[in-house]
Each structure stands twice: as C-alpha cells, then as structure tokens.
C-alpha positions in Angstrom: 11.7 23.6 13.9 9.8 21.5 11.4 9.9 18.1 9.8 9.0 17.3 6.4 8.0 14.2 4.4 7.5 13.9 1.0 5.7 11.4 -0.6 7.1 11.1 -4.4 6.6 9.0 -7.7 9.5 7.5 -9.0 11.1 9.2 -12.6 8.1 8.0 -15.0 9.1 5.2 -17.6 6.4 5.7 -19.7 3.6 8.4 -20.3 0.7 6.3 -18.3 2.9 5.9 -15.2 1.8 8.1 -12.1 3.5 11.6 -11.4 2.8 13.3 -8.0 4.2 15.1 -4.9 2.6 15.2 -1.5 3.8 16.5 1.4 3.4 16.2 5.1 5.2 18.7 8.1 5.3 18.0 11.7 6.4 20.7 14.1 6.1 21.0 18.7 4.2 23.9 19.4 3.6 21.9 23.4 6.0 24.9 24.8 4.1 27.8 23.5 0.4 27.0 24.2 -1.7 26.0 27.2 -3.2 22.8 26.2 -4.8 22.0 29.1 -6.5 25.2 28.4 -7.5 24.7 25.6 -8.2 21.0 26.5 -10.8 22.2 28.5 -12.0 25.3 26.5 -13.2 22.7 23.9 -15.0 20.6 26.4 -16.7 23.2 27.8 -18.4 24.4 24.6 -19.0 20.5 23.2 -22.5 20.5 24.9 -23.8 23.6 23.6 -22.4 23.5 20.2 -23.8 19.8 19.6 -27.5 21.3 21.0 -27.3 24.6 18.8 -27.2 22.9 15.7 -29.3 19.6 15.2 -29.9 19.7 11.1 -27.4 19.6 8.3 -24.4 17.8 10.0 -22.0 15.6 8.4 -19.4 13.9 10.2 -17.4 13.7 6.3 -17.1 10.1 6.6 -15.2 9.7 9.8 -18.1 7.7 11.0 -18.2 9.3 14.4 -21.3 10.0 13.8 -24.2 12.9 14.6 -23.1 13.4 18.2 -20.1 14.5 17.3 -18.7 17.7 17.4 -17.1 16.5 13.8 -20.5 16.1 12.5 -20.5 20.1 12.7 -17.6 21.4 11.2 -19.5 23.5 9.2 -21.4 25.3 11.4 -18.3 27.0 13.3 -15.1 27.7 13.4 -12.8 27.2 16.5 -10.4 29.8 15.1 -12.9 32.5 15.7 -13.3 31.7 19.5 -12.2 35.1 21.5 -10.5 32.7 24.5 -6.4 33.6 24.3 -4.9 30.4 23.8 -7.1 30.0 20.7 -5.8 32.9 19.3 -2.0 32.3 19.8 -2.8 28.6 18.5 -3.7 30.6 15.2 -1.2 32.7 15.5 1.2 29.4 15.8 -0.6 27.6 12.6 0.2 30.6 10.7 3.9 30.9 11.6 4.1 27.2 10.8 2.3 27.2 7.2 5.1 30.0 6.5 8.0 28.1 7.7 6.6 24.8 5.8 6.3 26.9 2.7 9.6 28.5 2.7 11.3 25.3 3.5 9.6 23.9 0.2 10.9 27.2 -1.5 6.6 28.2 -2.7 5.4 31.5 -3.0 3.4 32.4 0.5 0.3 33.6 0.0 -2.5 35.1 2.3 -4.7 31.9 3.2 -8.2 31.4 5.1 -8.6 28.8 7.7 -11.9 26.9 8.8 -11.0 24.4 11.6 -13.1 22.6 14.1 -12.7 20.3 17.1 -13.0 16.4 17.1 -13.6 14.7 20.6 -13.0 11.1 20.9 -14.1 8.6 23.2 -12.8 4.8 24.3 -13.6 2.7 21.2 -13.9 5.8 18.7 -12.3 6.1 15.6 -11.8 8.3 12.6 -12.1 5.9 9.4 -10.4 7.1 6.4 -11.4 9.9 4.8 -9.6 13.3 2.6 -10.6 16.3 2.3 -10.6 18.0 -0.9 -9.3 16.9 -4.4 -10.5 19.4 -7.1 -8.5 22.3 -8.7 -8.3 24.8 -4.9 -6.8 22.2 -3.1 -4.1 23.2 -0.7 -3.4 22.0 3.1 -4.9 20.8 5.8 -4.2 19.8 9.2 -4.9 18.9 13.1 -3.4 19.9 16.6 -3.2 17.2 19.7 -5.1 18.8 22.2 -5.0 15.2 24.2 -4.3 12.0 23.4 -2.9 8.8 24.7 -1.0 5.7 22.9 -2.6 7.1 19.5 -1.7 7.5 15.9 -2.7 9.0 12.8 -2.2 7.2 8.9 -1.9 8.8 6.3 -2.1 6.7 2.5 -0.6 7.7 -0.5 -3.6 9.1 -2.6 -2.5 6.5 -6.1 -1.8 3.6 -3.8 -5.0 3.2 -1.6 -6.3 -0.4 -3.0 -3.8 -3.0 -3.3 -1.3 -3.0 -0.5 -1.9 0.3 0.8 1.4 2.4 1.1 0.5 4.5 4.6 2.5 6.2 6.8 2.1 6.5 10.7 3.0 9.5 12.8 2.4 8.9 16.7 -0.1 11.7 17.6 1.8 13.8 20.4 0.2 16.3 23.0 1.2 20.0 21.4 2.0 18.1 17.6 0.2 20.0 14.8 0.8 18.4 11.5 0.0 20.0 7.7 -0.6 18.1 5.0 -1.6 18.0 1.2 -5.3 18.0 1.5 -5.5 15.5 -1.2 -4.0 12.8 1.2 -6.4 10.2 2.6 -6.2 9.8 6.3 -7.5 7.7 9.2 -6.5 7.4 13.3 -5.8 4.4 15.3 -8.8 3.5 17.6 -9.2 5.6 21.0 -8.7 3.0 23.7 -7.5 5.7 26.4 -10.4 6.3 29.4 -10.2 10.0 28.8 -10.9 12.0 25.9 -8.6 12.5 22.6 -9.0 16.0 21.4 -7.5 17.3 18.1 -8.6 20.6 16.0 -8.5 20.3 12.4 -8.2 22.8 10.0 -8.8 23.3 6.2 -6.5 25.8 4.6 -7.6 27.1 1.5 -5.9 30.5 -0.6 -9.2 31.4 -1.5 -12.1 32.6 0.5 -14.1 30.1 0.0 -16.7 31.7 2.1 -18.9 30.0 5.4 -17.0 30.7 8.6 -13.7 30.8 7.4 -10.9 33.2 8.4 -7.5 35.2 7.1 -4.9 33.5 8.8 
C-alpha cells in the first residue's frame, strides 16, 4: 500500500503563470525488514567509512558537516553492502518505485540507485537542500532507520521565498518516502538522545556512472 501527494499549479490564466507537477509517495515497509539490523549495520561501518575517505567530501548543503557520513555520499553506496537486510531493503525500494509509477499510470523503466546513510545526533539538522534540477531529473528518497518525535519538509520548488508553501510528513521507523528530486527539503532538528538514522537514495534512469546500481 502507498500514499501519494501531488503538488499541482492551478489551470494557468495567462502564459507567464507557473505550470508544474511534483509528486511525493509514502509507503510501511517496518514489517518486512529488520531495522534494528540494519540500525546497527550502519553504525558499525560509520567509523571506518568516515576514516577511509578524508578528501573530497560534501555534505550537499545539509550543513552536517565533514564528520558526517553525508559528507560522503559519493564515495559509497549503501545499496552495494552484501549484509541481507540491505539487499531486501533494495529489493523493497524497487517494488515501491514500480507501484508509485503504475499508480501515476508512467512508463517503468530500468533505473540505477546511489544511496547513502545520514546519522544524526541531539541538536543536528538537515537544512534545506534538493537534489537535482537539470533535464535527468527523476526521484529521490530516504528510509527511517531510527528516529524519534521527527519530521521531514518538503517546499514547493516555485514557492520557496515568500511564505513558503511546505509540507510535513512525520518521519516513521520503517517509512521510506520517494519524491520528485526537484523538491527542496529539510528535517526538523534531532533532539532525541539516540541516533536518527535514514538512507537516502538518488534514482536516476540513466547510468550516470560513480557507484551507482540497477535497481
């Protein structure tokens, strides 16, 4: 079962007005995947990752800095770890981008994934930020791994200025969400004592190279 969103321009009135569609699906994947596993499996790799590569990061304007395992989303790809909750997780992604597109009546294509973990701490946040906006833009999205009393925003990409128009989905342990790529997005700030965990993911229906994967 998925929920969808759309966020839609009213019927133009003249030929300067704004015309766009976004869209944004929700689904529970919390009864088919361990995420205490993979909770865990994340955690135990943060240490190494962050020491194996120390040049080159970018934490893409979430602003959580070059400690981060964000900072190094381009230097791996969680979808490639061998560990079997990982791989059902992809498994899941891909049965969810099908059911998203059929519900929205597009052609399914093959598509490559890149993904990476974000671990979050008391007082972190992830400030507003998108993640693609030329002509190959297609989805992305994130998992819950953890979280506590948290949300994420997302804001209409032509009303971002005055009077932002954003809407709020309450991040859920087992909720993975998909979303135009185009949409800007930020998260509540952590205030739980343990971790909030999430994997993100870029879909793309071109192989746009680096470490990403066929889905």
């Amino acid at each position: 079962m998925i929920n969808v969103w759309q966020i839609t321009s009213e019927e133009p009135k003249t030929p300067f007005a704004p015309v766009y569609k976004h869209y944004i699906c929700t689904a529970d994947l919390s009864k088919l995947i361990d995420f205490k596993d993979v909770k865990y499996t994340i955690l135990g790799k943060e240490k190494a990752i962050i020491r194996e590569y120390d040049a080159g990061l970018n934490d893409a304007y979430t602003e959580l800095g070059d400690d981060s395992l964000t900072s190094r989303f381009e230097h791996y790809n969680v979808f490639k770890w061998p560990e079997p909750e990982i791989s059902k997780l992809k498994s899941a992604v891909k049965s969810i981008h099908d059911m998203f597109l059929t519900y929205l009546k597009f052609e399914i294509k093959p598509v490559y994934i890149n993904g990476w973990a974000n671990v979050m701490r008391k007082g972190q946040q992830i400030k507003t930020h998108l993640h693609n906006v030329d002509q190959t833009c297609y989805l992305g999205g994130h998992i819950c791994v953890a979280c506590e009393n948290s949300s994420t925003f997302y804001i209409n990409p032509v009303n971002t200025i005055n009077d932002p128009e954003t809407f709020e989905i309450e991040n859920k342990v087992g909720q993975i969400t998909l979303f135009s790529n185009c949409i800007p997005h930020y998260t509540s700030k952590h205030e739980g004592n343990s971790e909030r965990i999430t994997m993100a993911f870029d879909l793309n229906v071109i192989d746009k190279g680096g470490n990403s994967v066929l889905l």
